[in-house]
C-alpha angles and dihedrals in degrees: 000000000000107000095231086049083050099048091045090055095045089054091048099053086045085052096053100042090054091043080058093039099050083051099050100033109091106242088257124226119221123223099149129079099246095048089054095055087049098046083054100047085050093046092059094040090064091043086067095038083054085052095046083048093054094043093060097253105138106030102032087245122108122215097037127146127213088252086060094041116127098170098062096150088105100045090048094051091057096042088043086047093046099044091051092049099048093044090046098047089041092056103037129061095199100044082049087056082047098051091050095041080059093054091049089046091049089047088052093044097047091048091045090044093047086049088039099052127102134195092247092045093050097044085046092053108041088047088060104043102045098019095235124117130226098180084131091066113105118220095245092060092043089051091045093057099018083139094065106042074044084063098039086058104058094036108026111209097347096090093072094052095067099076094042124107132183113204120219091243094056086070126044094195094047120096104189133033122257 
């Protein structure tokens, strides 16, 4: 089979099974550590889906809001992912040791990788991933925010997002804040 027809059908079957999955899975409560700190991380993560809708990422269209929304394969992969991951980790006492072993090794990671990362690597890869080049940028800045480019790096734009908000006001066709 041709890889790209491949690829295109993977990536429908995974759209519909989460489309399945976000509508059987119980919207799940936390009560555990490790849950909380879960529910929060996925709470931000849809903040900044929220942005990237706004923004006209996924239709083509700025200014949207999720109710308008015709391309929700995204928002139902991360509901899908979260709710299986609350309930899960909320009935379970071993996924639940699982779930925080994850949040200590991406500590770990990101801590290993921040210490890790070079100016080159992180201009090569950059470079690679989002198809934009830094090769302006001197080695004492990168050394003074090498968290940042560290995060821009892994994520590219969305980062700066997080701390982004969009008031009600800002945008006459929008009917709830972003």
């Amino acid at each position: 089979m041709h890889k790209e027809l491949k690829e295109h059908l993977i990536k429908k079957l995974i759209n519909v099974c989460m489309r399945i999955i976000d509508k059987l899975v119980p919207e799940p409560e936390t009560h555990y550590p490790q849950t909380r700190m879960a529910e929060r991380v996925f709470q931000k993560l849809f903040h900044i889906y929220k942005l990237e809708v706004f923004g006209g990422r996924f239709d083509d269209v700025p200014y949207q809001v999720l109710g308008t929304l015709k391309d929700s394969n995204f928002r139902h992969f991360l509901s899908a992912t979260r709710k299986i991951l609350l309930y899960i980790g909320e009935n379970d006492r071993y996924y639940r040791a699982w779930i925080g072993l994850a949040f200590s090794l991406a500590k770990n990671e990101y801590d290993r990788a921040l210490i890790e990362l070079s100016r080159a690597e992180f201009l090569k890869e950059y470079e690679e991933q989002w198809e934009l080049a830094f090769h302006c940028i001197p080695e004492s800045h990168f050394q003074l925010h090498k968290s940042e480019f560290l995060d821009m790096m892994l994520a590219a734009h969305l980062p700066n997002l997080l701390r982004e908000t969009i008031p009600k006001r800002s945008c006459p066709q929008n009917k709830e804040t972003i």
